[in-house]
MARPA-134625 format. One record per residue (C-alpha): x, y, z. Coordinates in steps of 0.5 Angstrom, whole numbers, plus 500, padded with zeros to 3 digits. Example, Ala and Ser with C-alpha at 12.3 -4.5 7.8 and 13.67 -1.06 7.14 Angstrom:
525491516;527498514;
***
This chain:
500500500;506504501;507505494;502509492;501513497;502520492;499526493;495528486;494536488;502537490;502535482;496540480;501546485;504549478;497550475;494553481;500558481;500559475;493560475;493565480;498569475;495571470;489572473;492577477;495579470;488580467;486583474;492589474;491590466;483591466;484595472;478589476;478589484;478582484;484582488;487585494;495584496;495583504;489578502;493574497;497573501;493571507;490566502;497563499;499563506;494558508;495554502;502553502;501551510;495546508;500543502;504542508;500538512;497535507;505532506;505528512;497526512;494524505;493517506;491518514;484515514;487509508;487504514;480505517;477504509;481499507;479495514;472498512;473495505;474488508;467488509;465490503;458488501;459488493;466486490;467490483;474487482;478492483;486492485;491496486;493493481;488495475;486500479;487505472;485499467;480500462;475495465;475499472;472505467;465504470;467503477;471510475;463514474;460510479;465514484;465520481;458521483;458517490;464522492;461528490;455526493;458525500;462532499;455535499;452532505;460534508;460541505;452542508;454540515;460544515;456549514;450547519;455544525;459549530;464543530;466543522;465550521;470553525;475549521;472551514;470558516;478560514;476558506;470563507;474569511;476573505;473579502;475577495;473572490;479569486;483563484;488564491;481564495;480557493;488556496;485557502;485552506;484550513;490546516;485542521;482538516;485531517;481533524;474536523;473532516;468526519;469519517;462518517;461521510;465516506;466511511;459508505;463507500;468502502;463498505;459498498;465495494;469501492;476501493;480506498;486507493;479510489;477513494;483518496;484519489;477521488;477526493;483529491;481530484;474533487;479538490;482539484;475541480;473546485;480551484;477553478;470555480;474561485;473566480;470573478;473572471;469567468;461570468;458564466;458558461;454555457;447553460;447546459;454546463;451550468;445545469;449539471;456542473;458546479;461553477;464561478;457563477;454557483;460558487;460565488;453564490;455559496;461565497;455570497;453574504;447576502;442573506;439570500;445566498;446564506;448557506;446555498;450551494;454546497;455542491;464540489;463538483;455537480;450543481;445537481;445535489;443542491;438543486;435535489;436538495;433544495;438548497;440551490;440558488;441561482;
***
């Protein structure tokens, strides 16, 4: 299990940099407010620090999964072996949707539960909205972060490796949704996806946009949910 403990958003780091630079780029040539220096700053300095932490604890709940996967209920074959192999594709769209909806339900709680909020509140302390605000990231994650709402899935028959990987990669999704840059896109990508135009509504401190979209990667759970808000 060693061996493949890698930690995918340290790869995407260059990406987000990279991101952030131009858009402040873009942000300083259209003479835009989307940005504020000490508030940058706050940001990549809580992202840097949760990069950090996440270098010595990517994998902490790995045992409880895999002690969890013992049980399982169904078995879709899956190894780490043939983890990424193209008989596993299925199981790879099952696993999008199960992850996405046990972030919804974690994301809503972190919402609703004093416990969770103290530590998510960090991402929603900054005044801007931009690409460093998605770099903001709490450092007590590994600790506020319930199990329960992805202990299902390994007792269904998904794999932890799968698991883990899956989570990252919402993650990774959401960085691009932090932005004022992108108005909206196209509407049947905006019916079914999680976007800039969504999120900023969850950002929003209007009463009206209090506690909406929770979504990481689909709109459809807020909109099933009914906690959408255009």
């Amino acid at each position: 299990m060693g061996d493949y403990k890698i930690n995918i958003v340290l790869f995407a780091i260059p990406f987000f940099a990279g991101s952030v630079l131009l858009e402040v780029i873009y942000n300083y040539y259209k003479k835009y407010d989307y940005y504020e220096p000490k508030d940058a700053v706050a940001s990549l300095s809580m992202g840097i620090g949760n990069a950090i932490i996440r270098q010595f604890t990517p994998w902490a709940y790995l045992p409880i999964y895999f002690l969890l996967y013992e049980n399982r209920i169904f078995d879709f074959g899956t190894t780490v072996a043939n983890i990424f192999t193209r008989d596993q594709l299925p199981i790879w769209i099952l696993i999008i949707f199960a992850d996405d909806f046990s972030y919804y339900w974690f994301h809503r709680a972190s919402h609703k539960c004093r416990y969770f909020w103290a530590s998510h509140v960090i991402h929603h302390s900054s005044k801007k909205y931009n690409l460093s605000t998605a770099l903001r990231q709490t450092w007590t994650g590994k600790i506020a972060t319930p199990l329960i709402f992805w202990s299902w899935m390994p007792i269904i028959g998904f794999h932890p490796m799968m698991i883990v990987l899956m989570k990252s990669i919402n993650l990774i999704y959401q960085f691009w949704i932090h932005t004022e840059t992108i108005n909206k896109m196209p509407k049947l990508f905006e019916f079914i996806f999680n976007t800039p135009s969504h999120h900023r509504v969850h950002h929003g401190t209007d009463l009206i946009y209090i506690d909406k979209n929770y979504a990481g990667i689909f709109i459809i759970w807020d909109k099933l949910f009914k906690t959408f808000q255009p």
